[in-house]
C-alpha positions in Angstrom: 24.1 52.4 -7.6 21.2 53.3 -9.5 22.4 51.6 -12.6 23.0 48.5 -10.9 19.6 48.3 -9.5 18.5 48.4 -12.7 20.5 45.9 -14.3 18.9 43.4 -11.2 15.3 44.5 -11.9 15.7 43.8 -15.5 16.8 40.0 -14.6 14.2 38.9 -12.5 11.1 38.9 -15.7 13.5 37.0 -17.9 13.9 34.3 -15.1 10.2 34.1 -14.4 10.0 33.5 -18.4 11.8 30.8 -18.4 10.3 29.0 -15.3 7.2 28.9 -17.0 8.3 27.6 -20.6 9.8 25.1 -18.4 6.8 24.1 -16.6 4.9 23.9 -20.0 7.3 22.0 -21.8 7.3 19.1 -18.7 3.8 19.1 -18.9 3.2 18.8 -22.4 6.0 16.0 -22.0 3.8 14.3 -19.5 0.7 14.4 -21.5 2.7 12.8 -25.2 3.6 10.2 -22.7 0.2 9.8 -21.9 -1.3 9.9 -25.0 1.7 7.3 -26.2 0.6 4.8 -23.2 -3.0 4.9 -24.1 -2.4 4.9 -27.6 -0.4 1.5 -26.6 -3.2 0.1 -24.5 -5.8 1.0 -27.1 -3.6 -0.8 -30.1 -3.2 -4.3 -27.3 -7.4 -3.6 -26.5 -7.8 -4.0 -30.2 -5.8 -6.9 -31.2 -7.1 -9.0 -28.5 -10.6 -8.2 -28.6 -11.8 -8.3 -32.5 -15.1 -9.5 -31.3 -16.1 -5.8 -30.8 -17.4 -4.1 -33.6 -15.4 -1.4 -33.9 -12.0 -3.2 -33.2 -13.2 -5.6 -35.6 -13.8 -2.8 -38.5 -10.4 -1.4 -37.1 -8.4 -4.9 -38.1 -10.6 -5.8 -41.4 -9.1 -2.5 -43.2 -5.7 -3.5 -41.9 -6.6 -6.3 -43.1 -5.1 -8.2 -39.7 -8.0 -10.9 -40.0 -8.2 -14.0 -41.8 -11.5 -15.4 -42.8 -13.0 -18.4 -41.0 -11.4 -21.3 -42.5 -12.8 -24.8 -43.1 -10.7 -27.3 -40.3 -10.1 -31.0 -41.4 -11.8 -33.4 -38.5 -8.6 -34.8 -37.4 -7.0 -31.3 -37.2 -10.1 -29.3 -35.7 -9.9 -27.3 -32.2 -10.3 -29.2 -28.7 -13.3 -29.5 -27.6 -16.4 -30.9 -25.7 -19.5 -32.7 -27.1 -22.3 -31.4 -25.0 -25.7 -32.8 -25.6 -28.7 -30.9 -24.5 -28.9 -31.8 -21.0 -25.2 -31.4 -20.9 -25.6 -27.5 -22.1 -28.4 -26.5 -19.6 -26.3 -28.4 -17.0 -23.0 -26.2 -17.5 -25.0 -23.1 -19.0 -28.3 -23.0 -17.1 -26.9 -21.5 -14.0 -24.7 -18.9 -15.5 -26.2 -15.6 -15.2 -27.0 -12.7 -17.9 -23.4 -11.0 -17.3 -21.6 -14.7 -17.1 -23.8 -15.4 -20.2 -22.0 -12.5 -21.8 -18.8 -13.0 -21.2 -18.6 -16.6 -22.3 -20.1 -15.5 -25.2 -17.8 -13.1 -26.0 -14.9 -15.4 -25.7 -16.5 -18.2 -27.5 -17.2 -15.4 -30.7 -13.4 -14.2 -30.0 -12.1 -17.7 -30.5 -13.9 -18.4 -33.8 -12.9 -14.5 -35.4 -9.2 -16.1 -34.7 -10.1 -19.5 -35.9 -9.2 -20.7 -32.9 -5.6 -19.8 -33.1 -3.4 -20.2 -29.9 -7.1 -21.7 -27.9 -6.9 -23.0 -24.4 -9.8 -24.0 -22.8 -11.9 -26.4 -24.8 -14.5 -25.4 -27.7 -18.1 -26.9 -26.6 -19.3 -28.3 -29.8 -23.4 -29.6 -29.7 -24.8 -32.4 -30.4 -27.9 -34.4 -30.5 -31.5 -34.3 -32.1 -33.4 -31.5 -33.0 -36.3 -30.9 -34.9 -36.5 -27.2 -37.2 -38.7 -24.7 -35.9 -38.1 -22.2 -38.5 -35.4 -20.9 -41.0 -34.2 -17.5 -42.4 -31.8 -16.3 -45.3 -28.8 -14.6 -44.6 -28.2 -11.5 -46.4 -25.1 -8.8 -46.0 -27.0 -7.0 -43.2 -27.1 -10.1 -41.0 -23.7 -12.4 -39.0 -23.2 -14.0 -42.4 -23.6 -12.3 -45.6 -25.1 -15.6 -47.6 -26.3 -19.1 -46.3 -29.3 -20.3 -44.1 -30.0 -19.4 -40.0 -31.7 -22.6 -38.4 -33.7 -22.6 -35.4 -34.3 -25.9 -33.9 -36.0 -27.2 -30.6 -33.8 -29.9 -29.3 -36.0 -33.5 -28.9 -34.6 -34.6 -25.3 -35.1 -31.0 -23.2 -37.4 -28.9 -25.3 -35.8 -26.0 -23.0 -32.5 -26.0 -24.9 -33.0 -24.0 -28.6 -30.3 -24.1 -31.2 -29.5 -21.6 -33.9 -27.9 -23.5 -36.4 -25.6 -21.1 -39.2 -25.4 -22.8 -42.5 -22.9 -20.3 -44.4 -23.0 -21.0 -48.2 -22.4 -19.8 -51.5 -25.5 -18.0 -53.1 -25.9 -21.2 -55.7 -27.1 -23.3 -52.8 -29.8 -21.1 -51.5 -32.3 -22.5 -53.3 -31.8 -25.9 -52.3 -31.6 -25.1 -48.4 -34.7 -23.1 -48.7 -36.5 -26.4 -49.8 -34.1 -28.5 -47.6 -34.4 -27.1 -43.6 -38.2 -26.8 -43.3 -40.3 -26.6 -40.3 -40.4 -30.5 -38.7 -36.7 -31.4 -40.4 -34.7 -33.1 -38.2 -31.3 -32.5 -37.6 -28.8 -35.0 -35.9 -25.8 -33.3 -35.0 -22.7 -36.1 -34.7 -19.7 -35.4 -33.6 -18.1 -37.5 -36.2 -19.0 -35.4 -39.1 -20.7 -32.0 -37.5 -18.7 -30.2 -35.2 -21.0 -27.7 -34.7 -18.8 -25.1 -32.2 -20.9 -22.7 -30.0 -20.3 -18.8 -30.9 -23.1 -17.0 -28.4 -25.5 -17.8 -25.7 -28.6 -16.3 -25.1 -30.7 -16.7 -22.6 -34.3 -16.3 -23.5 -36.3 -16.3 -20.1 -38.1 -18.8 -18.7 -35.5 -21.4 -18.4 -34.7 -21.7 -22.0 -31.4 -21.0 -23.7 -30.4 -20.1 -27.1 -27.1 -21.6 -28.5 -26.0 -20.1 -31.6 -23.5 -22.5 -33.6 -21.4 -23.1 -37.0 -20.4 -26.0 -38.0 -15.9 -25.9 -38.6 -16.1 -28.5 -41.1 -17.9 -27.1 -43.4 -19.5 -30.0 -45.4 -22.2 -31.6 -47.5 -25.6 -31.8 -45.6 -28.4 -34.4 -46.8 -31.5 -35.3 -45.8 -31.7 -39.2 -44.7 -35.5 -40.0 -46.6 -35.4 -37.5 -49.9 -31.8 -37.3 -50.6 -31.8 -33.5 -51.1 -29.1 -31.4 -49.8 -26.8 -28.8 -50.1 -23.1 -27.8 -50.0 -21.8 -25.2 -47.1 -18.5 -22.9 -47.5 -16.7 -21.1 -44.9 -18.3 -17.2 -45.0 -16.0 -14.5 -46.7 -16.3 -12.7 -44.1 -18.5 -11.6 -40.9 -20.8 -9.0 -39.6 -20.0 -8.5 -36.5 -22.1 -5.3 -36.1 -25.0 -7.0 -36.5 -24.8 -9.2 -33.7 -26.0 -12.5 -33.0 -28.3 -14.7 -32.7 -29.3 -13.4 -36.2 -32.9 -15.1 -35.2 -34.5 -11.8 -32.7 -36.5 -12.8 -30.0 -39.6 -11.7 -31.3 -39.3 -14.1 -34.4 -38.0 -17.2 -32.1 -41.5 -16.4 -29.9 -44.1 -16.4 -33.3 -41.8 -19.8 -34.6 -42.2 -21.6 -31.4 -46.3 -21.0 -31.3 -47.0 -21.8 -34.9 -44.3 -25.1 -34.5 -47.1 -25.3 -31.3 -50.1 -24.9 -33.4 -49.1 -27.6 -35.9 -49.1 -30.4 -33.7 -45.1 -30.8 -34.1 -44.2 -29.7 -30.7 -41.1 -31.4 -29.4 -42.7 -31.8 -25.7 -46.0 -33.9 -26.9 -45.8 -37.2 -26.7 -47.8 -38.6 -29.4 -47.7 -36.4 -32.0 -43.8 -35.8 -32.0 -42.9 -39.6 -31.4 -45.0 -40.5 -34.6 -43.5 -37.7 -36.6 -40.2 -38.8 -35.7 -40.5 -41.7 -37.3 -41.7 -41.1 -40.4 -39.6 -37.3 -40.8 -36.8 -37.4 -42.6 -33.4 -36.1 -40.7 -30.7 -33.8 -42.0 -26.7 -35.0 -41.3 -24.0 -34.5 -42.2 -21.6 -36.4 -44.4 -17.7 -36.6 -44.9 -16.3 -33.2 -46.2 -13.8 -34.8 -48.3 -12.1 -38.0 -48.9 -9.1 -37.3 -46.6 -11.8 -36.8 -43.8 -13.4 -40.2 -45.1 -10.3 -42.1 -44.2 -10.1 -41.2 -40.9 -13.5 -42.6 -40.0 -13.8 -46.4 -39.7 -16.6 -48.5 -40.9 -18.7 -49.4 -37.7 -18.0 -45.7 -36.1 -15.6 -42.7 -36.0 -12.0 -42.9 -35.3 -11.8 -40.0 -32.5 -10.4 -36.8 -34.2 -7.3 -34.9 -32.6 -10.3 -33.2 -30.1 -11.6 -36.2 -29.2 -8.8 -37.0 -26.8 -10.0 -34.5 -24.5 -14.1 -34.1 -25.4 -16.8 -34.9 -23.0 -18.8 -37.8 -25.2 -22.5 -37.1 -26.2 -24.3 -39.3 -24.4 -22.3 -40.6 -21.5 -23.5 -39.4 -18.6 -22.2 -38.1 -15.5 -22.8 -41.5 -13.6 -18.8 -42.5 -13.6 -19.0 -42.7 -10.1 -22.0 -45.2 -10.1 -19.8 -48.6 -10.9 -17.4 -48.0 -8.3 -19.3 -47.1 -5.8 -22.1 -49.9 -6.3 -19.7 -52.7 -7.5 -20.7 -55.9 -6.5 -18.2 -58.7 -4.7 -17.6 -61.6 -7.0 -20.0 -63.6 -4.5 -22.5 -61.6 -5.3 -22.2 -61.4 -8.8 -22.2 -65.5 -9.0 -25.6 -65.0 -6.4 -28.7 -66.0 -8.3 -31.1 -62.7 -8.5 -33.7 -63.8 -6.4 -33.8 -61.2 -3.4 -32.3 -58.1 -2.4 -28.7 -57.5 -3.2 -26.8 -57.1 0.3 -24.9 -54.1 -1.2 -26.3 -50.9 0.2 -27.8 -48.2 -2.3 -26.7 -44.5 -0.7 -22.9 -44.8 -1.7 -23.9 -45.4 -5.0 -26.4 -42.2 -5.1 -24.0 -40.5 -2.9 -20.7 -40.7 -5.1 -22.8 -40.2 -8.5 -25.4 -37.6 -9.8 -28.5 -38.3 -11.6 -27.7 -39.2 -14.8 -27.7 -36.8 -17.7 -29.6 -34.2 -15.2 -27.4 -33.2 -12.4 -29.9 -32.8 -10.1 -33.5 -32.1 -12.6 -35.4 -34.8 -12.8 -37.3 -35.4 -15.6 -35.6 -33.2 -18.1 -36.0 -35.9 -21.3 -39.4 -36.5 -23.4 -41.7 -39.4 -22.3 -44.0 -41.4 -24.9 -46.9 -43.5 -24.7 -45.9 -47.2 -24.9 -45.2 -48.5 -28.7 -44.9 -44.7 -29.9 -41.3 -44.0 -29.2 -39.0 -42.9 -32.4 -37.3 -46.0 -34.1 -34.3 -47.2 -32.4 -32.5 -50.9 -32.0 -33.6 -53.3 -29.4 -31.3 -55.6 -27.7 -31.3 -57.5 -24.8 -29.1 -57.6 -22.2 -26.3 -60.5 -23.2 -26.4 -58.2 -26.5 -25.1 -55.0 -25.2 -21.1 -56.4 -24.6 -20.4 -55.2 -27.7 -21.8 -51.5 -26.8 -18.8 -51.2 -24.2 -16.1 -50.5 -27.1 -18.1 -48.8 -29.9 -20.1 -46.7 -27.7 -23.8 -45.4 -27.6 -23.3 -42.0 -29.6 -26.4 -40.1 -30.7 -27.8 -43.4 -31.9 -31.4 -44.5 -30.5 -31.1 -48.0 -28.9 -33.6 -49.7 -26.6 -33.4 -52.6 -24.0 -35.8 -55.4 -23.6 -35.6 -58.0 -20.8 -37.2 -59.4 -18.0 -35.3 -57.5 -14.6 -35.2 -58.0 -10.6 -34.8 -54.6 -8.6 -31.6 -55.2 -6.4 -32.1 -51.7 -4.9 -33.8 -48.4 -5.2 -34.3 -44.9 -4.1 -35.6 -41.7 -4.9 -36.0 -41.6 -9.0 -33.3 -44.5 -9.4 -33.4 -48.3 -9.4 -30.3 -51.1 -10.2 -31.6 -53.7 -11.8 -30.6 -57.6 -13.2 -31.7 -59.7 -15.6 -33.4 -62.7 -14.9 -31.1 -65.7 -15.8 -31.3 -69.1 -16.1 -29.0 -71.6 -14.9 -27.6 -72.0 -18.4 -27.1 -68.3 -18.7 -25.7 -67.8 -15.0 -23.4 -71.1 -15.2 -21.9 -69.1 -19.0 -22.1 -65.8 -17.4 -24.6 -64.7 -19.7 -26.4 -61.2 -19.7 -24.8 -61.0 -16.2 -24.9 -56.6 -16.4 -25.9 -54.4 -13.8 -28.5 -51.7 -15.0 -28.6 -48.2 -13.8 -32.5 -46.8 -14.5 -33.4 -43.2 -13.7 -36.7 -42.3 -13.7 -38.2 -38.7 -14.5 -40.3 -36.8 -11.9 -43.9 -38.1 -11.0 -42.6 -41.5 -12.3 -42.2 -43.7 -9.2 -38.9 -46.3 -8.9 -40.2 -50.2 -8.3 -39.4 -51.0 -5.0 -36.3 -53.4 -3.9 -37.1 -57.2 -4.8 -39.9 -56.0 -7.6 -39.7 -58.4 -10.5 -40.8 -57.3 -14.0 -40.7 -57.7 -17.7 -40.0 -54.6 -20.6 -41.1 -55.5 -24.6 -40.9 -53.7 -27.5 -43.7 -51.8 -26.4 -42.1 -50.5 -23.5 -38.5 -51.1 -23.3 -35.8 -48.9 -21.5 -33.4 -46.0 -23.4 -29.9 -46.8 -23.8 -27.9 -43.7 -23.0 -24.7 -45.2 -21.6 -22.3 -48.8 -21.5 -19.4 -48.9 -18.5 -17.2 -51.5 -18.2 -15.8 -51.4 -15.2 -12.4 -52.4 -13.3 -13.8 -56.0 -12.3 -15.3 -56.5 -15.6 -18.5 -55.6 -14.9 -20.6 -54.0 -17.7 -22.9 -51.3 -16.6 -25.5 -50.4 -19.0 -27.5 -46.3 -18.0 -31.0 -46.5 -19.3 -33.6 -44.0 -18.9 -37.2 -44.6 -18.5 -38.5 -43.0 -21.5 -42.7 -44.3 -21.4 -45.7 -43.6 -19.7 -48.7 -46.2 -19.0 -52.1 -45.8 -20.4 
């Protein structure tokens, strides 16, 4: 008996043993799994967010990314044109962490060169004038080319941070080139400048920081210098953008405001702009120069989808103010009997979406040089379009109906011109703040000296034209 008891009691610490290695193995088990699922997350975080630094070091020395490549207009990345009152109407709500995350994806998108993008790329585009201009060295976004910083001419809110990435050759010639007071007209037939961050800067002013995809020759419109860009080798994304700090964008906007050159003055910007010369942009290459016609661009493959520069959101305006054909044949003389809310109610303020009096004003003869046409010479505008080109009317108008900061307007005809149909447009004005609209039945004229901004042409399903003008002059 005594033997058997013993044989028992020397069982039960070899069992015990093996419970436990068997409780350590299925937790070390359940931890490799662990590590093997995080290891998987971590590899998917990495892929799919190169816009953070360290992922983006990770992939460079697996060498996983491609450099940013130059795209061919009719072969570039869907998109948007957004002129400046466009950006601060889609931006200028967003807050700090919305800011953030947009620009996150918009950087994401242009470290993949826009492989496999979805929603559309907002390219800019419009005037600006240069406020100041830096070199790009290895420590910086880019390792060589020029960082812009430009004031945009219509809402001296909006600030751009232009990157001009080229080869060390060139340097010299943009240093002399983008000078403080340059102008820059970004088109979207050559430009394609595509937004990569957004920063908000306080006080209602935003910071867009863009590169242009294409790639190509810049020249100044007056001196003929310029300079050739080239997509970067590669990109710094530790460093951050904009490239521009804060505390430089603050001394460049006072000394731009202690020269006089300030895109909000009246006067002294409006004669500047006429006598400044302008940097644009010119075809990349001759295949690019095929696929633009003579009197304008042919739209690019993003064009099908883009938001043009300077049409306005005021679709809703013709079909909800369309006159009958009886009124159209009625001789201008009075009131039109078509009521004015539908039309304010089914449209927005043009170009504002709700802030009024977000575009520069000028004293009368002192705006920047544009065309002038009269009313039976904007047909042709309906087709080719308005673009960033400055274009003024003239005429002599009736008010048909008003309200608020906006006024309908027709030309005065005479019989000859109303028996021909002559001229025979509508005319949307919006007027900034502190501006008061003519009242209905008003009659007046508009020169050269004080004529009306073109920023739209409509044609709509009855054949009316609509032409979207801005009141863009003060009086004395």
């Amino acid at each position: 008996m005594k033997t058997v008891e013993l044989g028992r009691g020397n069982r039960r610490p070899r069992q015990e043993s093996e419970n436990d290695n068997l409780f350590g193995w299925t937790v070390f088990i359940l931890l490799m799994c662990g590590f093997a699922v995080a290891c998987w997350i971590g590899t998917f975080y990495v892929f799919t967010h190169p816009e953070e630094p360290f992922n983006y070091q990770i992939l460079a020395k697996l060498k996983r990314l491609d450099p940013p490549k130059r795209f061919e207009l009719t072969a570039a990345p869907v998109g948007e044109f957004l002129t400046a009152d466009k950006l601060l109407a889609k931006f200028g709500a967003m807050t700090a962490g919305q800011l953030d995350e947009e620009s996150k994806n918009l950087l994401r998108s242009y470290i993949r060169n826009y492989d496999h993008q979805v929603s559309k790329i907002p390219y800019v585009t419009g005037k600006f004038t240069v406020l100041d201009s830096h070199p790009m060295d290895p420590g910086k976004f880019l390792d060589s080319g020029f960082a812009v910083l430009a004031q945009s001419v219509e809402v001296p809110t909006i600030y751009v941070e232009h990157l001009f990435p080229a080869a060390p050759e060139h340097l010299a010639a943009m240093q002399r080139t983008l000078t403080t007071g340059l102008g820059i007209e970004l088109r979207r037939s050559y430009d394609l400048s595509a937004v990569i961050h957004i920063q908000n800067l306080g006080d209602g002013r935003l910071l867009f920081t863009c590169v242009p995809l294409l790639y190509g020759p810049y020249g100044t419109t007056q001196t003929g210098s310029g300079f050739q860009l080239d997509p970067p080798r590669n990109v710094n994304v530790k460093a951050g953008l904009p490239s521009i700090q804060q505390m430089q964008i603050r001394d460049a906007v006072q000394r731009f405001a202690q020269l006089g050159l300030v895109a909000g003055s009246q006067e002294t910007a409006s004669t500047d702009n006429k006598s400044r010369p302008d940097l644009v942009g010119s075809e990349p290459s001759p295949r690019v120069e095929r696929a633009i016609a003579v009197n304008g661009p042919t739209k690019p493959n993003l064009a099908q989808t883009e938001t043009a520069p300077a049409k306005t959101g005021s679709r809703g305006v013709a079909a909800a103010e369309s006159p009958t054909p009886a009124q159209s044949a009625t001789p201008l003389t009075g009131v039109a009997s078509q009521p004015l809310q539908p039309f304010l109610t089914a449209s927005p303020a043009p170009a504002t979406t709700g802030r009024v009096g977000a575009w520069q004003m000028y004293h009368p003869s002192q705006m920047p040089r544009g065309r002038l046409l009269g009313v039976d010479e904007t047909s042709g505008l309906v087709d080719k379009g308005v673009g960033n080109e400055t274009i003024y009317l003239r005429g002599d108008f009736v008010v048909t109906a008003a309200r608020d900061n906006r006024a309908i307007l027709r030309a005065r005809q005479s019989l000859t011109d109303r028996l021909l149909n002559r001229g025979n447009a509508r005319i949307i004005v919006e007027y900034p703040r502190g501006v008061p609209a003519p009242r209905e039945g008003e009659s007046f004229q508009r020169a050269a000296e004080r004529p009306f901004q073109i920023v739209d042409v409509r044609k709509g399903a009855d054949g009316q034209i609509n032409l979207y003008v801005r009141e863009i002059t003060v009086e004395h």
